[in-house]
GULUMVEX-173484 format. One record per residue (C-alpha): residue number from 0; x, y, z; chain. Coordinates in steps of 0.2 Angstrom, whole numbers. Layout:
N
REC  num  xx  yy  zz  chaine
REC  NUM  X  Y  Z  A .
...
***
This chain:
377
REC  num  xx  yy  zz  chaine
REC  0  0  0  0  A .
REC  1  7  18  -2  A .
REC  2  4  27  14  A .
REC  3  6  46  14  A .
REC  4  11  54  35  A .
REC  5  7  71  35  A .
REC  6  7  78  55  A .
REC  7  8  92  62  A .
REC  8  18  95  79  A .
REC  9  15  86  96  A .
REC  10  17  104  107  A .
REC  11  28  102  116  A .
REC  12  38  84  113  A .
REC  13  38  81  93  A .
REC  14  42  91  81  A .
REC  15  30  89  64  A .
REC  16  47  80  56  A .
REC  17  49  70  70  A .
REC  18  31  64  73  A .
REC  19  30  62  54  A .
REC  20  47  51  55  A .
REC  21  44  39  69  A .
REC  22  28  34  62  A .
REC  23  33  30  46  A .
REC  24  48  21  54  A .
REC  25  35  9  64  A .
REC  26  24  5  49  A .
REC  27  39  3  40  A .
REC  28  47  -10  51  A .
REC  29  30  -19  51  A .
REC  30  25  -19  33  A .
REC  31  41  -18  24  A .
REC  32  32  -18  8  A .
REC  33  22  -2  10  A .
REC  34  28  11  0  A .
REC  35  28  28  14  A .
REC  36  31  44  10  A .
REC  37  32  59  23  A .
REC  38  27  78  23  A .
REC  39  27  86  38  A .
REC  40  16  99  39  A .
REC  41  11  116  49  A .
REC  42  -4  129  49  A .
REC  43  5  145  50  A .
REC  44  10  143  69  A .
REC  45  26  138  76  A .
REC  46  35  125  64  A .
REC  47  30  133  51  A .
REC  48  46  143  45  A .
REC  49  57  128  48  A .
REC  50  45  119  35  A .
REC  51  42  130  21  A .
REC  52  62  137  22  A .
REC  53  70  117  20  A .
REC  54  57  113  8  A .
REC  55  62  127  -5  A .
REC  56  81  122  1  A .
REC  57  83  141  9  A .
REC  58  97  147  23  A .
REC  59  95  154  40  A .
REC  60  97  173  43  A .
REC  61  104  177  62  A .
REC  62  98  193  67  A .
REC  63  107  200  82  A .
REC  64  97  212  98  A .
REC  65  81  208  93  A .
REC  66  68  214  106  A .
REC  67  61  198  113  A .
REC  68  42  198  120  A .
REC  69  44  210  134  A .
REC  70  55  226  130  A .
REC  71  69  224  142  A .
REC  72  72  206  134  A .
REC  73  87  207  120  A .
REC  74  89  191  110  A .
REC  75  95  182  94  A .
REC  76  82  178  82  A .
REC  77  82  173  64  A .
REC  78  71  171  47  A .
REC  79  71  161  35  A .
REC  80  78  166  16  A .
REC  81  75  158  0  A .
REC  82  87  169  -9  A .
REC  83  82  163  -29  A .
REC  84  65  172  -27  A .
REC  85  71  184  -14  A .
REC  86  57  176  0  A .
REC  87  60  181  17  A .
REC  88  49  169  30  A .
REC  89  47  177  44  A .
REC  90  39  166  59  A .
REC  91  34  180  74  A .
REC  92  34  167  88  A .
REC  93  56  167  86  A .
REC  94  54  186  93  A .
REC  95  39  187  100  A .
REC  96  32  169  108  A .
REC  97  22  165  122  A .
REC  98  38  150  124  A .
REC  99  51  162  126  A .
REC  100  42  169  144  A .
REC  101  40  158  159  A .
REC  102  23  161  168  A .
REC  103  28  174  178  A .
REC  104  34  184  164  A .
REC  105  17  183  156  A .
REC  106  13  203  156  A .
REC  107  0  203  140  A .
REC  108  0  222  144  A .
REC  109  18  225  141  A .
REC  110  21  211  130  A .
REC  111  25  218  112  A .
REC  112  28  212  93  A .
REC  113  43  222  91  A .
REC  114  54  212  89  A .
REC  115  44  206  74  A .
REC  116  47  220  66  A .
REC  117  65  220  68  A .
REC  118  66  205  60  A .
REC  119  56  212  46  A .
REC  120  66  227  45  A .
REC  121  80  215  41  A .
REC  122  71  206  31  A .
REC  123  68  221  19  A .
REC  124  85  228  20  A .
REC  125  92  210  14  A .
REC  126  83  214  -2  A .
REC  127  66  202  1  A .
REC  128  55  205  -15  A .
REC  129  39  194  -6  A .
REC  130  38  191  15  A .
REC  131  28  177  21  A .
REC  132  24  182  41  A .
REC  133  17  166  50  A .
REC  134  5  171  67  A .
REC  135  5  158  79  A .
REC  136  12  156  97  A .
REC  137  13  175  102  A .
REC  138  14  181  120  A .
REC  139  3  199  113  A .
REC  140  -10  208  112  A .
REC  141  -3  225  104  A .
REC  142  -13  223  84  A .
REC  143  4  224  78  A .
REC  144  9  238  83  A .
REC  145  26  234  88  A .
REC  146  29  226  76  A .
REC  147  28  241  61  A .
REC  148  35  254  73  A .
REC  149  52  245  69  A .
REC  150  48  249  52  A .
REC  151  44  267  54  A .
REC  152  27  269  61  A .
REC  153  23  283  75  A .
REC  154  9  281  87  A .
REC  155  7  296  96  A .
REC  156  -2  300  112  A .
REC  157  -14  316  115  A .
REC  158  2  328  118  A .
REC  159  10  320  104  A .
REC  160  21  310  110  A .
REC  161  25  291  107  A .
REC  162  13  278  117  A .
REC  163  23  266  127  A .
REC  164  24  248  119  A .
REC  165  12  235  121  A .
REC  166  -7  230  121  A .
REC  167  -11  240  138  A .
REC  168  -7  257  131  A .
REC  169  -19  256  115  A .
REC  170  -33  266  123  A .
REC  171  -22  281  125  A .
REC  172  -17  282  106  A .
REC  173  -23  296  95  A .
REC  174  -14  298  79  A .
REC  175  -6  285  68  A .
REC  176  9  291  57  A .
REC  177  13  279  43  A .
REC  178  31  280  38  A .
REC  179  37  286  21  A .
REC  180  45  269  13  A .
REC  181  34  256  6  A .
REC  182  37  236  10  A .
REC  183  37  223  -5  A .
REC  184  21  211  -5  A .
REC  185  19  202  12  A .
REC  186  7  186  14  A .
REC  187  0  185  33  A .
REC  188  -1  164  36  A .
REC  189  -15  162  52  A .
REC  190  -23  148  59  A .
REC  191  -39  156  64  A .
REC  192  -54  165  59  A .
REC  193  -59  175  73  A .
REC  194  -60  194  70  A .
REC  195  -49  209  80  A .
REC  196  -65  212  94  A .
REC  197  -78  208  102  A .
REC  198  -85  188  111  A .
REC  199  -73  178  97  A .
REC  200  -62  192  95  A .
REC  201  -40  194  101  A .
REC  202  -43  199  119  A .
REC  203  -57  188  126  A .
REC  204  -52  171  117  A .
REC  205  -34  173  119  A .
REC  206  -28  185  131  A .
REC  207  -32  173  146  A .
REC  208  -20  160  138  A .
REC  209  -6  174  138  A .
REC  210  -10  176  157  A .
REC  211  -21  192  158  A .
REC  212  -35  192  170  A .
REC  213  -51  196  168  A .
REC  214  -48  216  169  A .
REC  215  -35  214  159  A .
REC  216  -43  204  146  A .
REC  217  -57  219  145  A .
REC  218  -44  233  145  A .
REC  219  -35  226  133  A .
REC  220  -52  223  123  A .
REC  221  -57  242  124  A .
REC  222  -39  246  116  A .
REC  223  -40  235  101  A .
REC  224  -55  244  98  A .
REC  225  -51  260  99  A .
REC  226  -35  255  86  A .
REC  227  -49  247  75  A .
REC  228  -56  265  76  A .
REC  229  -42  275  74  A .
REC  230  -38  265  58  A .
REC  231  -54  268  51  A .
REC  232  -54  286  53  A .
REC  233  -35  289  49  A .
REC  234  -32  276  37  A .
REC  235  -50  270  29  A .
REC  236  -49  253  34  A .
REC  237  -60  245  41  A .
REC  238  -53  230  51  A .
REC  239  -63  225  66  A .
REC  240  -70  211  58  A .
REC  241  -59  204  48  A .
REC  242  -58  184  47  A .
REC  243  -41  181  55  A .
REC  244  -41  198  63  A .
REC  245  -37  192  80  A .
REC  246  -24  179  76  A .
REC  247  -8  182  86  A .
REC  248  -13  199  97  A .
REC  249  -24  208  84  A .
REC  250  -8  209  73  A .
REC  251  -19  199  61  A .
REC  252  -28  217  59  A .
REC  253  -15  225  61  A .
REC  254  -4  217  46  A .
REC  255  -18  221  34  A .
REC  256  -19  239  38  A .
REC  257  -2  244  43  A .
REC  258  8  231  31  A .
REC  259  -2  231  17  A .
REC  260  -2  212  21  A .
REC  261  -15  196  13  A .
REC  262  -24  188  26  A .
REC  263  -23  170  21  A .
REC  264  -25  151  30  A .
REC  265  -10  146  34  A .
REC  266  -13  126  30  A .
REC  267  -17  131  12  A .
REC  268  0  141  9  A .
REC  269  9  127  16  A .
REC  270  0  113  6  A .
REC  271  3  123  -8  A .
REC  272  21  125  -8  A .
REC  273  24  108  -1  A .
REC  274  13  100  -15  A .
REC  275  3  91  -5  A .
REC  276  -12  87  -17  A .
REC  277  2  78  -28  A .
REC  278  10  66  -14  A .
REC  279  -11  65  -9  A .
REC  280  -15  57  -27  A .
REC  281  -7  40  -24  A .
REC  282  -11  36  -8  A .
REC  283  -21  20  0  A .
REC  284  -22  31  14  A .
REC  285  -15  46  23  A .
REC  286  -11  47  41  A .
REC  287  -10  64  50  A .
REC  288  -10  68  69  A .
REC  289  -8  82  79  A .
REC  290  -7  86  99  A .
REC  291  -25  85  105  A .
REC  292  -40  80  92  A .
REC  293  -52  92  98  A .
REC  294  -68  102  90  A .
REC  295  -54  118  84  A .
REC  296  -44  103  75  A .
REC  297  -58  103  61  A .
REC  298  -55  121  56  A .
REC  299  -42  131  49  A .
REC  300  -27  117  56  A .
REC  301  -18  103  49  A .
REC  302  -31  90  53  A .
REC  303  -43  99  44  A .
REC  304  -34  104  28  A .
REC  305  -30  86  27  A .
REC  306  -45  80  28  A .
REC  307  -52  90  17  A .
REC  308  -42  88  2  A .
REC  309  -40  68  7  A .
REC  310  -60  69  5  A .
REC  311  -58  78  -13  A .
REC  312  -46  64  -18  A .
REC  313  -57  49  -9  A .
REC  314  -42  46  1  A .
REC  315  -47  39  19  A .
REC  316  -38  48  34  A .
REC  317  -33  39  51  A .
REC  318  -28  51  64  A .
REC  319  -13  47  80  A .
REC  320  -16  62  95  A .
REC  321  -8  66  110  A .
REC  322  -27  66  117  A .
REC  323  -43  63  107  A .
REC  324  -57  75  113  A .
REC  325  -68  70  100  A .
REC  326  -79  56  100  A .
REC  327  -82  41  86  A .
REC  328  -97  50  81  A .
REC  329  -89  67  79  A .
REC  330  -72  58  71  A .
REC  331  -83  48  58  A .
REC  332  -95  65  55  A .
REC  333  -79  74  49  A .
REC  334  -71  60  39  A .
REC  335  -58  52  51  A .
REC  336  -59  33  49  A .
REC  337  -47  29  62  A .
REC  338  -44  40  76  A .
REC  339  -31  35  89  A .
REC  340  -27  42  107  A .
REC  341  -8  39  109  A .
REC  342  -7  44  128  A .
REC  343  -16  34  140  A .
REC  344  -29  44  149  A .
REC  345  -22  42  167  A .
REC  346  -3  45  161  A .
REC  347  2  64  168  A .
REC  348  7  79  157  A .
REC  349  24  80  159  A .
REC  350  28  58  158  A .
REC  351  16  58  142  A .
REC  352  30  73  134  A .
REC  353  47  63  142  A .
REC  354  40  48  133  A .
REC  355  31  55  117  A .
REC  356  42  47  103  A .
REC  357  39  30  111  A .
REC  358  19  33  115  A .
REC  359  19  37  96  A .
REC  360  26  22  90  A .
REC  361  14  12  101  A .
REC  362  0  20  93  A .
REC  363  6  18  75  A .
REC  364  8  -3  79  A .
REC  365  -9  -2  85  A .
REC  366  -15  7  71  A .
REC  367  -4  -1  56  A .
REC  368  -16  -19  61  A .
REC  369  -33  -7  56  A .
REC  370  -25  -3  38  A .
REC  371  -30  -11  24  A .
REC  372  -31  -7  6  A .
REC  373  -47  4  3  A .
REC  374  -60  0  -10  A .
REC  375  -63  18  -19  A .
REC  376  -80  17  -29  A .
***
């Protein structure tokens, strides 16, 4: 049979290379004569740089005191470079992540997406012609703000003077100056849909995971706002409800109106430029996994975009996940034949990530015994 393993990361433990390795290693040893192919994949969040840079056989740029998430925080960061087509990939969770504080350091008030911008300021002065920016993993709340004053944006306060970094000063802006220079085409990658404001918007779904309490999550709400505002009267934009306006902070909105950026899913770019639909088109079946299986898998992530393309080419899909928090119904409702837990449900956090390469090949012995060649009508 020819099997096709396309996973995303396991958070934490595997990367999506590694998880994609280890089970094509175990099916391998099993069934010798299976053909099995790999192709890591990622939706736009953390990974995703690393993927999309080795597959179009680019180099590493280092980048030297780059702000990290929190301004007194100095760093090394780097981006990726595909120098035929002069493509700069620039993943903000290398400057500007939510792994790079510990929980104490947690600030979402403070927390800012300058360094970002550096690394897009570099990115420019190496002579990028296109940028892809991949969201995901950010420890902000600040629309991007940050992130473009590194490229010459002013936000000014009532007396005119700059507004302190990060999400918690938003409410007291009240003049946007764009710089004079002009960027080449930037590509925003995202993995969700939810807009800058509001019940589904930056600050009530995502600010509580980038520790902000409750009066933080509504102050830093009201700011976003106010920016949403400000853009609309000073620049004519109206971003307070565009899809993928809330990914990473607001910068979502923010890259559209300050960086002229596309908004676009970040599974479809990576499919695309890893040609996906062509390893998909001889396939028996295709085997992806992720983390946790839950209800957010089946939109706008890997699981999703595999599944649907896998349905388009009647390719059955089994899934391997950290956790499964969907249930057979919900599996077979969205078109996963198999769907396997890999952790035991009373194994801890931390002993399930210590012993994830080995709980993964487990789970793909189990699985490999439930694979036989499909009958496509």
């Amino acid at each position: 049979m020819n099997i096709l393993v396309a996973c995303d990361s396991f958070k934490g433990s595997l990367t999506a290379v590694e998880a994609c390795t280890i089970i094509a290693a175990t099916l391998g040893r099993i069934h010798p004569g299976w053909n099995l192919r790999v192709c890591p994949l990622a939706d736009g969040g953390e990974g995703t740089a690393e993927l999309l840079t080795g597959a179009a056989q680019g180099c590493w740029r280092d980048v030297g005191d780059v702000m990290g998430p929190l301004p007194g925080m100095r760093m090394t960061a780097s981006y990726g470079w595909v120098a035929p087509s002069a493509t700069a990939i620039v993943e903000m969770a290398r400057a500007s992540g939510l792994v790079l504080l510990d929980a104490a350091h947690r600030r979402p008030l403070e927390t800012t997406t300058y360094g970002t911008g550096q690394l897009l300021q570099a990115a420019v002065r190496q002579g990028a012609r296109h940028i892809l920016l991949t969201l995901g993993g950010s420890a902000t709340v600040d629309g991007g703000t940050g992130a473009v004053r590194a490229l010459g944006w002013r936000f000014l306060d009532a007396m005119g003077q700059p507004v302190p970094l990060g999400g918690g000063s938003l409410s007291t802006l009240r003049r946007i100056v764009p710089p004079v220079n002009r960027l080449p085409e930037v590509t925003v990658l995202c993995d969700v849909v939810n807009p800058l404001c509001g019940a589904q918007g930056a600050a009530r779904v995502f600010a509580p995971q980038k520790g902000a309490t409750p009066a933080q999550v509504e102050m830093l709400e009201q700011g976003l706002a106010h920016l949403a505002e400000l853009i609309q009267e000073q620049l004519g934009m109206n971003v307070a409800d565009i899809a993928g306006g809330g990914a990473a902070g607001g910068f979502g909105a923010g890259a559209v109106a300050f960086l002229g950026g596309r908004l676009r899913g970040g599974i479809a770019v990576v499919m695309e430029r890893l040609r996906f639909e062509q390893e998909l088109r001889s396939a028996d079946w295709v085997i992806t996994g992720e983390g946790c299986l839950d209800p957010t898998s089946l939109h706008g992530k890997v699981v999703s975009g595999v599944l649907e393309r896998a349905r388009r080419f009647g390719v059955p899909v089994a899934v391997l996940a950290g956790r499964l928090q969907l249930n057979a119904k919900e599996c077979t409702r969205a078109g996963v034949r198999h769907a396997l837990s890999v952790t035991p449900e009373d194994m801890p956090l931390d002993e399930a990530f210590a012993r994830a390469a080995e709980l993964l090949s487990c789970a793909a012995e189990r699985l490999a015994a439930r694979l036989h060649p499909p009958s496509r009508t």
